[in-house]
C-alpha positions in Angstrom: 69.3 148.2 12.7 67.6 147.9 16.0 68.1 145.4 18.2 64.8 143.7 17.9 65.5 143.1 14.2 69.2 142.2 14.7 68.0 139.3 17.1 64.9 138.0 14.8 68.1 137.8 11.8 70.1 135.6 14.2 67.3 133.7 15.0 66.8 133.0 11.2 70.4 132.6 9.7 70.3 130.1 12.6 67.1 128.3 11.1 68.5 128.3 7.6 72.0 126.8 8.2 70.5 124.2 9.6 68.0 123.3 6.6 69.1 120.6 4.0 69.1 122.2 0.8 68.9 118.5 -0.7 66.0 117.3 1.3 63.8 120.5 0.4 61.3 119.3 -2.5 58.1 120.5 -3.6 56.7 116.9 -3.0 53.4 115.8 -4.4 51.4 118.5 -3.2 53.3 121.2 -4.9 52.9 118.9 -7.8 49.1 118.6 -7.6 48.9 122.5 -7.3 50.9 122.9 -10.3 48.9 120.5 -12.1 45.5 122.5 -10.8 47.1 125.8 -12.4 48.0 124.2 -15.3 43.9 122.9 -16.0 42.7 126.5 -15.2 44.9 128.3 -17.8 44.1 125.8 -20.1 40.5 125.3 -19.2 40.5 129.5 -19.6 42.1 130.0 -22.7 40.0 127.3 -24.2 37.3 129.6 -23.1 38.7 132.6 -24.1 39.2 131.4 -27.5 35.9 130.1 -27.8 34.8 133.6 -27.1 36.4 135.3 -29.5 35.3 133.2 -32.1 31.8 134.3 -31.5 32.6 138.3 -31.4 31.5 139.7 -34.5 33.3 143.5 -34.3 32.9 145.9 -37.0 34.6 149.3 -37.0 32.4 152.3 -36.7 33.6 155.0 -39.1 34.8 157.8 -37.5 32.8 160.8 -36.5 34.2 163.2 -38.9 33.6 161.4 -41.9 30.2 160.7 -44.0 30.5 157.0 -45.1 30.3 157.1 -49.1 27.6 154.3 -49.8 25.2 155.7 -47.3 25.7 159.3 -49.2 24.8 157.5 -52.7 22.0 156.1 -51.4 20.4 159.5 -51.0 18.9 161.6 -54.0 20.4 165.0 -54.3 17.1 167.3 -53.6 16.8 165.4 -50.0 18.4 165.7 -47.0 19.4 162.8 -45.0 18.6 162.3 -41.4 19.9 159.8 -38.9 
């Protein structure tokens, strides 16, 4: 260590001995922040769900494959376009 950072380390041991580990609280403030995090998620996954409900997905089929009802549709002397 150099000692630049070997002073700054004194300097803070020093400031940390000296700290009340039974006085340090979050108080009200970290109380109304929690609170405030807590309304966003919820607010956001009411959204979110809300969302989802409205998605209407269906699978593709896959490129490979000729999808069986749209084949039967098709008489056997034509060809079928896309």
């Amino acid at each position: 260590m150099s000692a630049t950072s070997t002073l700054a380390m004194t300097h803070l041991v020093t400031l940390a001995d000296e700290l009340d580990k039974n006085k340090v609280t979050p108080g009200v403030l970290g109380f109304i922040v929690f609170a405030v995090i807590g309304a966003a998620v919820w607010l956001l996954m009411k959204s979110m769900n809300k969302h989802m409900k409205r998605v209407d997905f269906e699978e593709a089929p896959e490129p490979g494959k000729a999808p069986a009802a749209a084949s039967a549709e098709c008489p056997k002397g034509e060809e079928r376009t896309a």
